[in-house]
PAMARLO-35203 format. One line per 10 residues: number of its first residue (from 1); for each residue y, x, z of N, C-alpha, C. Coordinates in nm, 3 decimals, always signed. Last residue first. Layout:
% residues N
NUM> Y,X,Z,Y,X,Z,Y,X,Z  ...
END
This chain:
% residues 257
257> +9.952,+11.976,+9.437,+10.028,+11.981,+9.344,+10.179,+11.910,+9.439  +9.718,+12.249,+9.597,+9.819,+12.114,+9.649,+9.906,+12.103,+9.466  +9.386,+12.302,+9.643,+9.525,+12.279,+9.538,+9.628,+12.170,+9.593  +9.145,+12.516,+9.713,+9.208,+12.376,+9.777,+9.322,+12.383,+9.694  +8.810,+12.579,+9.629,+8.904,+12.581,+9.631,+8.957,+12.464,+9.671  +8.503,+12.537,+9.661,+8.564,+12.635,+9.593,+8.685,+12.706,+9.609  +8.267,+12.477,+9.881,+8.354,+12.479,+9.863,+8.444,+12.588,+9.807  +7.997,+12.227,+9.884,+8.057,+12.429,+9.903,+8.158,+12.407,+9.802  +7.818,+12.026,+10.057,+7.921,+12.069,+9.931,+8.008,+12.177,+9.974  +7.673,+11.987,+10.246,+7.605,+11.917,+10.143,+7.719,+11.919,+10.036
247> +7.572,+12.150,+10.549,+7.668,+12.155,+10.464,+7.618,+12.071,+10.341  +7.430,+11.921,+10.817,+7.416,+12.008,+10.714,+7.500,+12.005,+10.635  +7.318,+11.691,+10.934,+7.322,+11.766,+10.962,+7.327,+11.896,+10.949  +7.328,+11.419,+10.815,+7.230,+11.495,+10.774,+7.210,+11.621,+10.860  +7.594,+11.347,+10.932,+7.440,+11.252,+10.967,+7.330,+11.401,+10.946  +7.756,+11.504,+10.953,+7.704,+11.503,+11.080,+7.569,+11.391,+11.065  +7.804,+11.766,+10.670,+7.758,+11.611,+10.683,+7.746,+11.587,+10.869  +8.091,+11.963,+10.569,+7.959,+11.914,+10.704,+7.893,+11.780,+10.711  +8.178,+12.112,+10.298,+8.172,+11.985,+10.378,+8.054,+11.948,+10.468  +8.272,+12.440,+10.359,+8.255,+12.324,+10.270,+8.268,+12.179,+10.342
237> +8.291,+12.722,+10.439,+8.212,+12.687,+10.370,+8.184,+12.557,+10.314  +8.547,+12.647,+10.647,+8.594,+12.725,+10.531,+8.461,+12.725,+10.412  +8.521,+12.270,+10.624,+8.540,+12.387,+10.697,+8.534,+12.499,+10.611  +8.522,+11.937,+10.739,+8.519,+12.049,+10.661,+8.584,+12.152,+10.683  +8.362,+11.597,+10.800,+8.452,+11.718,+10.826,+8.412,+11.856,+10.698  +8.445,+11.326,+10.629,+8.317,+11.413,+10.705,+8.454,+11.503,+10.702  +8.435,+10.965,+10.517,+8.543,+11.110,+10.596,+8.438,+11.177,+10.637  +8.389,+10.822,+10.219,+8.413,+10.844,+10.347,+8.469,+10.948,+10.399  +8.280,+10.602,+9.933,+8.362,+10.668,+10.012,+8.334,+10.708,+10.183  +7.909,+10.696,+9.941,+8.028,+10.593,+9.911,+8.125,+10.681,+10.002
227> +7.794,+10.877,+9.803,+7.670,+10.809,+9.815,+7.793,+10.680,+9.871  +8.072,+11.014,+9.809,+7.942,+11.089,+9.811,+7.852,+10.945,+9.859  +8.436,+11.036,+9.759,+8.291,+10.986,+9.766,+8.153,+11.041,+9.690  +8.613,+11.166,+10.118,+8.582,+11.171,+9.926,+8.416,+11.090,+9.918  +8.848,+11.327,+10.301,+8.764,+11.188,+10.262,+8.743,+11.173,+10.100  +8.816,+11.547,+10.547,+8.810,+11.504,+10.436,+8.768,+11.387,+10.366  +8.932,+11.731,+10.802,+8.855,+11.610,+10.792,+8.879,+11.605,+10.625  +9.102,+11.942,+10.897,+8.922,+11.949,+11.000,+8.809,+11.830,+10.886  +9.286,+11.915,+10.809,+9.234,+12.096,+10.795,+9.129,+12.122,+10.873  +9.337,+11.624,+10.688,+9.387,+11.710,+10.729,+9.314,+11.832,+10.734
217> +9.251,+11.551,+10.461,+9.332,+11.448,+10.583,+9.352,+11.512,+10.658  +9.224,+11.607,+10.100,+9.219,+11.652,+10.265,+9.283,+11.548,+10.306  +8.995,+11.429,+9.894,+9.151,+11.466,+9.942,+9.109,+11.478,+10.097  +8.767,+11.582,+9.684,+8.809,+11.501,+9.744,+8.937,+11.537,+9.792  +8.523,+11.695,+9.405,+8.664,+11.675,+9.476,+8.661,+11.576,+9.619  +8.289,+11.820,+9.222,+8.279,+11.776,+9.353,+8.418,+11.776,+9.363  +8.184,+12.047,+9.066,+8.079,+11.986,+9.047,+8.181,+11.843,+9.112  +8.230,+12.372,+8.906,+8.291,+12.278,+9.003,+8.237,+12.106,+8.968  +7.989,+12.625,+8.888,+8.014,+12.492,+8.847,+8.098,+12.394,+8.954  +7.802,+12.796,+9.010,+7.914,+12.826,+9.010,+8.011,+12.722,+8.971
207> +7.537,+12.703,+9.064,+7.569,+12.782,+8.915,+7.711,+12.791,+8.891  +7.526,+12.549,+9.276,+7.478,+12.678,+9.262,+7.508,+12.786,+9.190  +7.869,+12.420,+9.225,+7.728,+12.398,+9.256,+7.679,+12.526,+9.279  +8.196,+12.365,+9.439,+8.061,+12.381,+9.314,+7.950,+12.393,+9.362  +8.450,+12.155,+9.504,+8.323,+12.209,+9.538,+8.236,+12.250,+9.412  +8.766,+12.155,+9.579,+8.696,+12.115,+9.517,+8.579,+12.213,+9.552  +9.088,+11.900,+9.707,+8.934,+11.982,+9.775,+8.901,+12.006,+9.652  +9.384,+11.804,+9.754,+9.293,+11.820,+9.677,+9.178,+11.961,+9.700  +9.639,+11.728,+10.016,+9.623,+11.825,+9.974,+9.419,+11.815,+9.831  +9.643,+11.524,+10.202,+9.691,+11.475,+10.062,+9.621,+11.605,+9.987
197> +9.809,+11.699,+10.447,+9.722,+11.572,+10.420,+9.785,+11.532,+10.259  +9.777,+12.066,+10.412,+9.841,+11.955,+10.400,+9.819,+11.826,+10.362  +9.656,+12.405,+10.515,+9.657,+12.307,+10.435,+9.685,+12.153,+10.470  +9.669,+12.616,+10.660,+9.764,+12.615,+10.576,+9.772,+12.489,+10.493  +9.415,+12.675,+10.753,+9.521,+12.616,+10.850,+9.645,+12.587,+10.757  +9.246,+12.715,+10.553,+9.243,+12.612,+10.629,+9.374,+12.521,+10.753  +9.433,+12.973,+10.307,+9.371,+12.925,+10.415,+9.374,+12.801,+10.454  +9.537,+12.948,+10.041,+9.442,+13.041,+10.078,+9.392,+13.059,+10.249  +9.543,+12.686,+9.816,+9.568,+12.674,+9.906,+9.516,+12.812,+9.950  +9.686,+12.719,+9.479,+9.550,+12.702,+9.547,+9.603,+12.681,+9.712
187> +9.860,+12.423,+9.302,+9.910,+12.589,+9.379,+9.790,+12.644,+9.467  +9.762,+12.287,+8.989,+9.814,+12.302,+9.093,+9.801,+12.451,+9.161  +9.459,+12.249,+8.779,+9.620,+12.211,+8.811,+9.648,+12.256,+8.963  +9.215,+12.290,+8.739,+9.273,+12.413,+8.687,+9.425,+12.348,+8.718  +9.035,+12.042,+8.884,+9.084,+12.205,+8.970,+9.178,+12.295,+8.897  +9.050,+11.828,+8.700,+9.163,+11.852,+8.806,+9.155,+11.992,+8.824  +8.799,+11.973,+8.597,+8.944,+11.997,+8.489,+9.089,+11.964,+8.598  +8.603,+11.917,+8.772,+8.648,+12.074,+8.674,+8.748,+12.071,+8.633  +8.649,+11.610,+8.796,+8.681,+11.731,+8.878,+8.696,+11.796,+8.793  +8.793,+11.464,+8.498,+8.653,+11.493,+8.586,+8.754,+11.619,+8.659
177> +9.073,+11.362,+8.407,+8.966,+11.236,+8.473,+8.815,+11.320,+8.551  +9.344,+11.487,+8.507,+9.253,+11.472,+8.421,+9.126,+11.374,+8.495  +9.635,+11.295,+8.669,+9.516,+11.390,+8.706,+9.429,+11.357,+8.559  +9.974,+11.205,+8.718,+9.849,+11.148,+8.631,+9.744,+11.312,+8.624  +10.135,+11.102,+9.007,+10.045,+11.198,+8.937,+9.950,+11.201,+8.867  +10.214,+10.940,+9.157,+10.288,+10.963,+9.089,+10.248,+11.099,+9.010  +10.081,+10.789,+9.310,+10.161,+10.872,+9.419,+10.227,+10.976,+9.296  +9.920,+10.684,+9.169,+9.998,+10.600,+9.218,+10.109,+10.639,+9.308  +9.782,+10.893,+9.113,+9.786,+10.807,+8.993,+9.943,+10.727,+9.069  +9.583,+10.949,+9.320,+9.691,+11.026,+9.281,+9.785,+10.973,+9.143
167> +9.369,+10.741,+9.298,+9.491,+10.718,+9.419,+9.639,+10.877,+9.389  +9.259,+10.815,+9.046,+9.320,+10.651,+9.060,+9.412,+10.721,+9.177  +9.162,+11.070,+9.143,+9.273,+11.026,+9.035,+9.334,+10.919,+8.999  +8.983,+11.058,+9.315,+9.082,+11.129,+9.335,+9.213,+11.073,+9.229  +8.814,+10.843,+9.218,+8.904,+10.836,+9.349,+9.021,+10.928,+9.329  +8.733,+10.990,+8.999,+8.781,+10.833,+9.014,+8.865,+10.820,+9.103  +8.574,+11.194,+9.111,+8.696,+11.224,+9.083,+8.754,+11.087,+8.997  +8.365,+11.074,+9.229,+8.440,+11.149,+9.326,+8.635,+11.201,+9.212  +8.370,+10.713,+9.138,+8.345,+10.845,+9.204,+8.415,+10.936,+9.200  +8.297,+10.400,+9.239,+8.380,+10.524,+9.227,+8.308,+10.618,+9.258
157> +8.268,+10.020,+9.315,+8.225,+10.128,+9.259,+8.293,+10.253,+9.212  +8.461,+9.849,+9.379,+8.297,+9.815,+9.355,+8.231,+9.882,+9.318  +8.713,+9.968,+9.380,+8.651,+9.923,+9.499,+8.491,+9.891,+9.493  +8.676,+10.200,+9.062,+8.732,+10.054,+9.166,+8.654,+10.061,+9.266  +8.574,+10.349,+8.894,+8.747,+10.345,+8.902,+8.798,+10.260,+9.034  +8.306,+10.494,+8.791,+8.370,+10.398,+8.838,+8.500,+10.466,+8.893  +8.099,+10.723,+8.731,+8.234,+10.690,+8.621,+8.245,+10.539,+8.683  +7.880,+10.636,+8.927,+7.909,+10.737,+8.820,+7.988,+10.657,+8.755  +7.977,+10.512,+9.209,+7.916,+10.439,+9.113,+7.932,+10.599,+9.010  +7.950,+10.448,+9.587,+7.950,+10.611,+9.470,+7.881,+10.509,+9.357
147> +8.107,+10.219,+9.740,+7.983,+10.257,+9.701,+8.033,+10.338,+9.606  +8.376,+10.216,+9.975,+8.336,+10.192,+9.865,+8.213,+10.259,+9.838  +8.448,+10.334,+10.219,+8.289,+10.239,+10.204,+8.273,+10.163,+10.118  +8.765,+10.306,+10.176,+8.651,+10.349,+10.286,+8.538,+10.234,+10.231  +8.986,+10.270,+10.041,+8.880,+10.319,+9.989,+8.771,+10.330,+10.036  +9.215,+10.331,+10.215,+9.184,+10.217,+10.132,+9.040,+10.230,+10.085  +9.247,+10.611,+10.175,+9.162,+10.546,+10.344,+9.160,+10.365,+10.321  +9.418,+10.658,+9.998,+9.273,+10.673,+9.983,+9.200,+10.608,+10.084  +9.647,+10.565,+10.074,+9.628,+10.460,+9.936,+9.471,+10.512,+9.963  +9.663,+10.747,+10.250,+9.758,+10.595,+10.320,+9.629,+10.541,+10.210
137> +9.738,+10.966,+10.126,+9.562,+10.972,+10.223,+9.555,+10.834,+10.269  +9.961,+10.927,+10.020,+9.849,+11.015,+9.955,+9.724,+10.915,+10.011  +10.153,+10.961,+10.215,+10.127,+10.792,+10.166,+9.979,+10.829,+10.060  +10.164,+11.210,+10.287,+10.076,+11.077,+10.380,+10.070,+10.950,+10.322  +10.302,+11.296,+10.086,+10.151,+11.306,+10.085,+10.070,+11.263,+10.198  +10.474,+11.120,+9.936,+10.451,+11.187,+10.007,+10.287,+11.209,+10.013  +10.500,+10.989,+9.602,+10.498,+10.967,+9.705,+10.447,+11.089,+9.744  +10.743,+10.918,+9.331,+10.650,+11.045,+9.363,+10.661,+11.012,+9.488  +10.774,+10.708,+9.092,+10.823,+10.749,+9.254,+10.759,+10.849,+9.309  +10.707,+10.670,+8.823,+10.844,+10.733,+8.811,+10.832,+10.775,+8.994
127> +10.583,+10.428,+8.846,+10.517,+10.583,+8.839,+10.612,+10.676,+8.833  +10.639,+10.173,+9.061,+10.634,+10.265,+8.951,+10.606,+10.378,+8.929  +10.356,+9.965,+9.286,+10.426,+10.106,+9.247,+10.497,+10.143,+9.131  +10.327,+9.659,+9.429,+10.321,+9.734,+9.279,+10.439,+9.862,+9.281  +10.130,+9.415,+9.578,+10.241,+9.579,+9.607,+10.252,+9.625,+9.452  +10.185,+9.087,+9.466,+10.121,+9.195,+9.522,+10.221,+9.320,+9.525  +10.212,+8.851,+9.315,+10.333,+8.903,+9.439,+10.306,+8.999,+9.499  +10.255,+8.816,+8.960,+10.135,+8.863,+9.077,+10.270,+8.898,+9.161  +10.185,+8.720,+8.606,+10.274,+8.713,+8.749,+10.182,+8.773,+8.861  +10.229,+8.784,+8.272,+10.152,+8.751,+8.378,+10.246,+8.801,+8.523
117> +10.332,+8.620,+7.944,+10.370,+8.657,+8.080,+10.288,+8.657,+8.198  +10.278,+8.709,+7.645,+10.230,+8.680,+7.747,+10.272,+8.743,+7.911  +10.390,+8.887,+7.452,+10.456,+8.773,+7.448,+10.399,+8.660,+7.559  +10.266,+9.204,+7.508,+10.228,+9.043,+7.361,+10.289,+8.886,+7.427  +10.278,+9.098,+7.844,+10.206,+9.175,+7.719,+10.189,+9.087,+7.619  +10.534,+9.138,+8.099,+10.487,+9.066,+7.954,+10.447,+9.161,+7.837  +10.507,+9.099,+8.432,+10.534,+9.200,+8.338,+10.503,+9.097,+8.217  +10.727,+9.008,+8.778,+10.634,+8.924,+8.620,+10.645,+9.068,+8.527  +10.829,+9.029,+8.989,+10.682,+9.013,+9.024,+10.626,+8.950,+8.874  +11.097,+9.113,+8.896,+11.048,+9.015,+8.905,+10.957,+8.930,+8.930
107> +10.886,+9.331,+8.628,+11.028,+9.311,+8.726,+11.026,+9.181,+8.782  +10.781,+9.609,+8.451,+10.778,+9.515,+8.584,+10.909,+9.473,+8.597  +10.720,+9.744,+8.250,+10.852,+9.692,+8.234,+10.828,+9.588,+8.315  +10.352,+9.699,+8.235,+10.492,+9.776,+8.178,+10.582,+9.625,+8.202  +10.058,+9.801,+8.467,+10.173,+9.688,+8.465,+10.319,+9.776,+8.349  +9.767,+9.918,+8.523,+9.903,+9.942,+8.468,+9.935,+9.787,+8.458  +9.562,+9.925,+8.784,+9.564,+9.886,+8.692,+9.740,+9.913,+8.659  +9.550,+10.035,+9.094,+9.575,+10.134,+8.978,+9.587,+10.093,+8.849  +9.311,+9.786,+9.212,+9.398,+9.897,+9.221,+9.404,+10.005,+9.108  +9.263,+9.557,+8.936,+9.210,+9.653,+9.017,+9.322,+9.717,+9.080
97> +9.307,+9.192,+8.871,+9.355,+9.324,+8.838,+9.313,+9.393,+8.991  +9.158,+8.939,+8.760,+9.166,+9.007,+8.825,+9.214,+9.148,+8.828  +9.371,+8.659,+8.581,+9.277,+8.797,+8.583,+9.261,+8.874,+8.705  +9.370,+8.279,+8.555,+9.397,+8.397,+8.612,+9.334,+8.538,+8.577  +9.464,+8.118,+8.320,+9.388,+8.159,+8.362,+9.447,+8.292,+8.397  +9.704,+7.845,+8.312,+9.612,+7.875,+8.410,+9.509,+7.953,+8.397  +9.944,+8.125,+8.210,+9.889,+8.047,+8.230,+9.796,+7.960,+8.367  +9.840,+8.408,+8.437,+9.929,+8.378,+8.321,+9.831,+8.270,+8.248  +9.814,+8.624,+8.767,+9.848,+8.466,+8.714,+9.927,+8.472,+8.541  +9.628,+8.813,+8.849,+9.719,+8.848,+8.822,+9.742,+8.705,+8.710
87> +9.558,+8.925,+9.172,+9.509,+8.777,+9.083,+9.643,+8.803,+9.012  +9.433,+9.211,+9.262,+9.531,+9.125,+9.270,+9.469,+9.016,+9.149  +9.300,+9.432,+9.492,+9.279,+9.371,+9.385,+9.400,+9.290,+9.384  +9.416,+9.671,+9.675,+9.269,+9.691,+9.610,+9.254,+9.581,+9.511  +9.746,+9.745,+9.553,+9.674,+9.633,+9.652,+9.554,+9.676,+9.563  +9.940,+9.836,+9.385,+9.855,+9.905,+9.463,+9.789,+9.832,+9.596  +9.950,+9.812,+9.028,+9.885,+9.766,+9.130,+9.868,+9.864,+9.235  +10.196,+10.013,+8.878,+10.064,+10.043,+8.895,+10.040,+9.945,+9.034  +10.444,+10.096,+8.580,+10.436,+10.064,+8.688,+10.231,+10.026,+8.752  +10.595,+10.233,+8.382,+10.494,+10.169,+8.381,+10.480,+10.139,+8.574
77> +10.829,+10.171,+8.070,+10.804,+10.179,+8.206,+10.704,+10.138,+8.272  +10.694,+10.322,+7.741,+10.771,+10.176,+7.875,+10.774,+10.232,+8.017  +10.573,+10.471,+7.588,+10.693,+10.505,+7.632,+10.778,+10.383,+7.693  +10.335,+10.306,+7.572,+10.285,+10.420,+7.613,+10.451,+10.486,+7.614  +10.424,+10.035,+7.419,+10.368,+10.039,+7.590,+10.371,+10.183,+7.624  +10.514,+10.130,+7.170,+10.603,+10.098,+7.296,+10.570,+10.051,+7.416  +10.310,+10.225,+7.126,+10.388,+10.321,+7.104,+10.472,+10.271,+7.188  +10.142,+9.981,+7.056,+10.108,+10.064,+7.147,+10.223,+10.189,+7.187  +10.282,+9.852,+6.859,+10.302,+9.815,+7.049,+10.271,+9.901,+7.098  +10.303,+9.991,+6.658,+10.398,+9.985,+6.718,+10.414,+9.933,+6.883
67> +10.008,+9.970,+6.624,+10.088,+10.086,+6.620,+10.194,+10.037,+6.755  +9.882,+9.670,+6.764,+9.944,+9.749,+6.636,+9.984,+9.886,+6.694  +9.601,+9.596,+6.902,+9.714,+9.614,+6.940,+9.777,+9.631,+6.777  +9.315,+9.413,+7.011,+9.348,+9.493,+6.941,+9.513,+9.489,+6.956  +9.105,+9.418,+7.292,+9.196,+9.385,+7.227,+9.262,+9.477,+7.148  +8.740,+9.486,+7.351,+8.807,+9.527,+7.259,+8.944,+9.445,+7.240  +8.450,+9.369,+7.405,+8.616,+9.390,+7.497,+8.689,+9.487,+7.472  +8.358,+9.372,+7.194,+8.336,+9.229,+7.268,+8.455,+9.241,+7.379  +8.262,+9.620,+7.087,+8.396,+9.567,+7.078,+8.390,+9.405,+7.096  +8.259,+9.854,+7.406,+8.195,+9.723,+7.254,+8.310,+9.690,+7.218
57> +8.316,+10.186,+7.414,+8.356,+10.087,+7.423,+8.298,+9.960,+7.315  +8.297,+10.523,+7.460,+8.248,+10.418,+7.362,+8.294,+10.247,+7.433  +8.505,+10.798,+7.472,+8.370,+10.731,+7.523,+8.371,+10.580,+7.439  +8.745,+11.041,+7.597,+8.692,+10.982,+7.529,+8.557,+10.913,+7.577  +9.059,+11.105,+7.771,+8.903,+11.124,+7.806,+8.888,+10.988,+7.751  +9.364,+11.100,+7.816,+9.273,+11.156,+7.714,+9.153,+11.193,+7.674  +9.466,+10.996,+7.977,+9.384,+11.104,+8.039,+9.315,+11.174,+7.922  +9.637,+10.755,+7.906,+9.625,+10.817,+8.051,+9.575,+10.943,+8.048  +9.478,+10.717,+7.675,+9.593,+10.724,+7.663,+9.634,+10.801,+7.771  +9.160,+10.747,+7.541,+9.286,+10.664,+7.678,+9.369,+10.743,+7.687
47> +9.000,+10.741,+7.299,+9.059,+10.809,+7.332,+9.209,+10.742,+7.438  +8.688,+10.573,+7.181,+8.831,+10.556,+7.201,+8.891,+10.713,+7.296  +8.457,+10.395,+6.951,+8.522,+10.550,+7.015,+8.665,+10.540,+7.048  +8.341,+10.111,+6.930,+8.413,+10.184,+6.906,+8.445,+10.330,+7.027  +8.058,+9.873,+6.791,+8.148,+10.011,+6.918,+8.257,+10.088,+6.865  +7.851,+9.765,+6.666,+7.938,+9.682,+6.754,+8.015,+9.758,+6.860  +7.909,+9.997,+6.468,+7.829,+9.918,+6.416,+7.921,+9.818,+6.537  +8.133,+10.234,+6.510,+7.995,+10.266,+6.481,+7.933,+10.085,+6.493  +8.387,+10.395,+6.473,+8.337,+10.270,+6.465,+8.192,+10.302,+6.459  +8.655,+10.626,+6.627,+8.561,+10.576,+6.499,+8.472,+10.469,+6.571
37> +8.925,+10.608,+6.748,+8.855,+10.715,+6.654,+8.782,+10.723,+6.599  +9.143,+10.418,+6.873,+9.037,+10.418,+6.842,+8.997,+10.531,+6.710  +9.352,+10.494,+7.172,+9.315,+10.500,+7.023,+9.160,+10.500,+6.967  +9.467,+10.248,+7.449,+9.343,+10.384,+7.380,+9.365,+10.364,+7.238  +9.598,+10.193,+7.790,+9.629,+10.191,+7.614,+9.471,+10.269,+7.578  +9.499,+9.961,+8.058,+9.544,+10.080,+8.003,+9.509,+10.095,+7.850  +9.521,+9.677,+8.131,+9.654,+9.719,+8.113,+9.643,+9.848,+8.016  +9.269,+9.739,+8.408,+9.316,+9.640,+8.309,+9.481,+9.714,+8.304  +9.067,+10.008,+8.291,+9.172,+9.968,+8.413,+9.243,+9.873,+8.350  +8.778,+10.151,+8.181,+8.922,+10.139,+8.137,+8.954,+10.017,+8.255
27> +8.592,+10.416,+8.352,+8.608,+10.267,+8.303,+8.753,+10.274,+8.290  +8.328,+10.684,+8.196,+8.409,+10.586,+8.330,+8.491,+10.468,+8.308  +8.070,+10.616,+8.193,+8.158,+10.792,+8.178,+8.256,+10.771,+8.240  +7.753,+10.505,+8.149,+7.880,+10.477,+8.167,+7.954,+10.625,+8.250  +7.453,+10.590,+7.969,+7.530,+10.607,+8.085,+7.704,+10.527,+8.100  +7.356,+10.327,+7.738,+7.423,+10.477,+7.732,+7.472,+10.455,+7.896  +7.333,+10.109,+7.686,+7.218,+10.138,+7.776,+7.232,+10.279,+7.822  +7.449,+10.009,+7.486,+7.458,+9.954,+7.632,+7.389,+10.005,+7.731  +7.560,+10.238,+7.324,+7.493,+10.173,+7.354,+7.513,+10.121,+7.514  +7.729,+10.503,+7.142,+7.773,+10.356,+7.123,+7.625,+10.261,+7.164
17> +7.740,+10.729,+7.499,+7.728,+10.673,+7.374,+7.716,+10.548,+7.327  +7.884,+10.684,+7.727,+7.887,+10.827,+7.652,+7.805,+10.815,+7.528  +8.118,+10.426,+7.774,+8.008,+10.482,+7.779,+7.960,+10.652,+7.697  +8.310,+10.266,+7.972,+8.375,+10.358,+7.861,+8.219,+10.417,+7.865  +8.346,+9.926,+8.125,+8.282,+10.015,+8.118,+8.256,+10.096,+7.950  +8.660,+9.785,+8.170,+8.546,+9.758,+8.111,+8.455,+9.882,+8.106  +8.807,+9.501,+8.430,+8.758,+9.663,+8.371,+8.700,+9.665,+8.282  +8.943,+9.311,+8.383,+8.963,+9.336,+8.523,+8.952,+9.483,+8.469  +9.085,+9.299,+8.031,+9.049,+9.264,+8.139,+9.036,+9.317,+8.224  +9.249,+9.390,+7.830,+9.321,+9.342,+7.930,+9.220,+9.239,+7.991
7> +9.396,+9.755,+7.757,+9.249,+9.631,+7.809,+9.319,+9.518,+7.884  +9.403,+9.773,+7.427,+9.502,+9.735,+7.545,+9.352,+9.699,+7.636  +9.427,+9.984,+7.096,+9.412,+9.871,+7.154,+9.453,+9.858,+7.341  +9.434,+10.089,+6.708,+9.502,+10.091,+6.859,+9.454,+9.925,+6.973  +9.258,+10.242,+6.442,+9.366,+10.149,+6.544,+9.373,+10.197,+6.665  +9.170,+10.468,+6.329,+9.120,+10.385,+6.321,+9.156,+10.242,+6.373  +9.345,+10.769,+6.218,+9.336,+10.682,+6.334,+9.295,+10.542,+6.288
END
């Protein structure tokens, strides 16, 4: 193991290779931990802590940690922004923190990293609370008309299984980071009428390939992002566009966890 480190800005974009020009895979969340696995010239390979989904990072936003902190952030108490942004006050410079960004050993509307105290009066969840599954679809309908970014996490950008897993994140469920790999968790659903707001969609492609998530709102409507968050309906073959006028995701399976 090559070290350990923290993000502690708003976000930073995790790429699929050590270039700037490499796709982005998806983004670290101010607060969250990673191990670093190898170095390549101004990059590092990291492994997040959360999800265990690897990718490249500069090291221009790179904080470095020790062992030992990291060991005692990743068994702290963690707690999770759930306001779409917050100003998260230490010193006078402020940070912007995302929905879903980590907070350890909250209390007091103050957490402390490295001997730095930051403050914020915003909503903040612990992860320890397992919410209902109307508070589920409550944290996603936040989300409306966010723009579809590949491997985005935030209001300025998400996708389809970003969404799903930031807002299940906060309802007390840490989700793998791409669809395919959510779908192998949870109880399937085997009919439409049987299924429960909050409940997890997934879609494949031609080639059988689960390609596609979103969260039910109920057993007519779905909200997930496609070109940006939203609600279309859905049905036992998939998701109905009413603009296009046409199914535009087939549907595999439904999972409640």
């Amino acid at each position: 193991m090559l070290g350990f480190g923290i993000n502690t800005l708003s976000v930073v974009p995790c790429r699929a290779e050590p270039s700037s020009k490499s796709e982005m895979i998806t983004q670290l969340l101010f607060g969250e931990t990673y191990r670093i696995l190898e170095c390549q010239k101004d990059w590092f390979k990291i492994k997040i802590s959360t999800d265990n989904y690897e990718g490249w990072i500069n090291h221009l936003q790179h904080h470095e940690i020790t062992e030992q902190t990291f060991n005692q952030l990743v068994s702290s108490e963690h707690s999770y922004n759930a306001d779409i942004f917050q100003v998260l006050q230490f010193g006078n410079n402020p940070v912007i923190s995302p929905f879903g960004a980590h907070y350890y050993n909250f209390n007091n509307n103050k957490f402390i990293l490295e001997n730095i105290s930051y403050e914020t009066f915003g909503r903040v969840i612990n992860r320890a609370k397992k919410l209902n599954h109307t508070a589920i679809v409550d944290y996603a309908l936040m989300f409306l008309n966010a723009p579809y970014l590949w491997g985005g996490k935030t209001i300025m950008g998400i996708d389809c299984s970003g969404f799903t897993q930031n807002v299940y994140k906060l309802a007390g469920y840490l989700l793998p980071r791409d669809a395919k790999d959510q779908a192998v968790i949870g109880t399937p659903i085997t009919f439409l009428d049987e299924v429960q707001a909050g409940d997890l969609a997934f879609f494949h492609n031609e080639e059988g390939i689960i390609t596609h998530t979103g969260i039910m709102i109920n057993n007519e409507k779905i909200i997930h992002a496609s070109g940006k968050v939203k609600i279309d309906r859905i049905d036992h073959y998939g998701i109905y566009s009413s603009e296009l006028k046409k199914h535009t995701h087939f549907l595999r399976v439904i999972k409640r966890l």
